[in-house]
C-alpha positions in Angstrom: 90.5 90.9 96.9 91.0 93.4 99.9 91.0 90.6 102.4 93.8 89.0 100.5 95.8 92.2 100.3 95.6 92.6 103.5 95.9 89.0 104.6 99.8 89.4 102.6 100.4 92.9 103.9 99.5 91.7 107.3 102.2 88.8 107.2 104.8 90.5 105.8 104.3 93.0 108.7 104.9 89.7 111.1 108.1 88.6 108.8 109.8 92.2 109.4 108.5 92.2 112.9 110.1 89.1 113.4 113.8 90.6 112.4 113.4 92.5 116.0 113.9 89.3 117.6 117.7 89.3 119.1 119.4 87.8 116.7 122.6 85.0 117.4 125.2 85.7 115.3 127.6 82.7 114.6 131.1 83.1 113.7 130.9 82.6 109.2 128.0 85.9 109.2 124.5 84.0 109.1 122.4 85.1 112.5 119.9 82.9 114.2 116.7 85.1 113.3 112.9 84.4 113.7 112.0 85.6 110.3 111.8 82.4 108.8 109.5 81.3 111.5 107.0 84.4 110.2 107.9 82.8 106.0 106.6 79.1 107.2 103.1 80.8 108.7 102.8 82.6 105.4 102.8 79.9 103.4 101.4 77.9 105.6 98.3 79.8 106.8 97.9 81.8 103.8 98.9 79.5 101.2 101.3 79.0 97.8 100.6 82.3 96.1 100.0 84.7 99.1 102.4 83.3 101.0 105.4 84.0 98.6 103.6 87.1 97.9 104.3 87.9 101.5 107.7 87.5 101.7 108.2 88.7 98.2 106.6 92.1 99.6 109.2 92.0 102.4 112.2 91.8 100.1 110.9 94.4 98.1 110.9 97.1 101.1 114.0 95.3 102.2 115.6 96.5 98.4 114.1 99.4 98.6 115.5 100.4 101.8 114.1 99.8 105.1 115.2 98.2 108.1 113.8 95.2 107.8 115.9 92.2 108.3 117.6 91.0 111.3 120.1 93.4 112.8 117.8 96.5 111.2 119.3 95.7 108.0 117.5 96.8 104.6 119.0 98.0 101.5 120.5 96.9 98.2 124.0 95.8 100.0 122.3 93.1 102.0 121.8 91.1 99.2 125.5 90.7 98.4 126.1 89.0 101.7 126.5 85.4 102.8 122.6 85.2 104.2 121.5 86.6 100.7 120.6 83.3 99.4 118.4 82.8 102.5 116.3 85.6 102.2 115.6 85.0 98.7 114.6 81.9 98.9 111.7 82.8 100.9 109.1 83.5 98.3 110.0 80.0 97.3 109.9 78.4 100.6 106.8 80.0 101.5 105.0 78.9 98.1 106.4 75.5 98.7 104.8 75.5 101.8 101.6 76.9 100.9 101.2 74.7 98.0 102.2 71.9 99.9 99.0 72.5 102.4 96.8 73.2 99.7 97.4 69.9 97.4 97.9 67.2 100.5 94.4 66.0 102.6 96.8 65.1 105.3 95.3 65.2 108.9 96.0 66.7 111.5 96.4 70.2 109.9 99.1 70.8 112.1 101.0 68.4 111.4 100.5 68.9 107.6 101.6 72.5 108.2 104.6 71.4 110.3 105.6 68.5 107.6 105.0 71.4 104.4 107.4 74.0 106.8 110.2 70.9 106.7 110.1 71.3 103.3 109.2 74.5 102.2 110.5 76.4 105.4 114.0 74.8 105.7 115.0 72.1 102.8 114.1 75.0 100.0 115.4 78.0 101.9 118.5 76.0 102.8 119.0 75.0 99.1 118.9 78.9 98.1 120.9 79.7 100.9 123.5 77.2 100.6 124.0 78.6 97.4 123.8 82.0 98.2 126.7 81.4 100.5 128.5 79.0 98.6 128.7 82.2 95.9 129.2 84.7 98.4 132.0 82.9 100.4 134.0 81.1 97.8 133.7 78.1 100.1 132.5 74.7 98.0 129.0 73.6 98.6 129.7 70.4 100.9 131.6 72.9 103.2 128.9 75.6 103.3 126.0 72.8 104.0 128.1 71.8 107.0 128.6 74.9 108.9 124.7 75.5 107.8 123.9 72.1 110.0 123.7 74.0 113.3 120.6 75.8 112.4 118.9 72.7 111.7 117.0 72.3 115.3 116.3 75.9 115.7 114.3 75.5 112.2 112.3 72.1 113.1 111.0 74.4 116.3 109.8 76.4 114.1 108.3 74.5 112.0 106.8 72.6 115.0 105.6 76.0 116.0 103.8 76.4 112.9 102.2 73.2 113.1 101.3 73.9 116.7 99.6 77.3 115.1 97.9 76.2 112.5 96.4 73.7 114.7 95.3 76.2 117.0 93.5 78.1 114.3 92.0 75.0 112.7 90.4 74.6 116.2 89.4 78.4 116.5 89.1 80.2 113.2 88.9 77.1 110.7 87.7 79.5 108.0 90.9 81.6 108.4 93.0 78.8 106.3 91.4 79.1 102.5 93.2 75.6 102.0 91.6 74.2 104.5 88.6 71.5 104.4 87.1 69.8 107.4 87.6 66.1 107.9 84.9 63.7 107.0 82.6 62.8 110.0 84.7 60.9 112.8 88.1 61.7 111.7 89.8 64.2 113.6 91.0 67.7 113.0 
């Protein structure tokens, strides 16, 4: 119990460390951050539950006050902006994730992880953040998923980076990913 406490206090740590990365701002008021690269290793590393309970944990400090989203942003107000949608979709993206790595015997394991961040990571945040926008903005939802387009590579590198990750621990620490279960004799890792 301990180790999985401090598994999802650990990651959240990485999410809000992760909002110190400069940010890019783009013109309609959603920044290029690095947090949701630190939401597709939670889900992914630690899996469904502890994953979203990750990010949930970050949202919660995040209501509750402290600096902890891109720009040194926390606070109620944040979630009536147009990234609102985005950051609450992360409990949900990172349980996607997660559960996506725990239920699939795909190999590699990095590619797995990389695959469950497509989804999780970016087609589930995006669909809370579309939304979120949409809301927020007053523009329709076609509009709001086009000017979202341009984050679309940035994201796949990071999910590539997670995959590139979660290899590398599957090589080092195997026993560090509770989902995971070594291949049968002659397949690869």
């Amino acid at each position: 119990m301990e180790r999985k406490l401090a598994h999802v206090a650990l990651f959240a740590a990485m999410i809000a460390a992760l909002a110190y990365v400069p940010q890019i701002t783009l013109g309609f008021g959603v920044p290029i951050t690095a947090q949701t690269l630190g939401v597709m290793l939670a889900g992914a590393v630690l899996g469904a539950r502890q994953g979203a309970a990750a990010a949930a944990l970050v949202l919660l400090l995040v209501a509750l006050g402290l600096p902890l989203l891109s720009g040194g942003r926390g606070g109620l107000g944040v979630f009536a902006g147009p990234t609102t949608g985005f950051a609450l979709g992360w409990p949900l993206g990172a349980y996607v994730t997660g559960l996506i790595v725990e239920k699939l015997p795909l190999r590699p394991a990095g590619l797995l992880a990389a695959l469950a961040s497509v989804v999780g990571g970016i087609l589930v945040i995006y669909a809370t953040g579309i939304l979120g926008f949409s809301l927020v903005t007053g523009k329709g939802l076609m509009e709001s998923a086009a000017l979202m387009m341009v984050f679309i590579p940035g994201d796949l590198l990071k999910a590539a980076i997670t995959g590139m990750l979660v290899q590398g621990l599957v090589r080092a620490r195997p026993q560090t990913l509770s989902w995971y279960r070594p291949a049968t004799a002659g397949r690869r890792l």
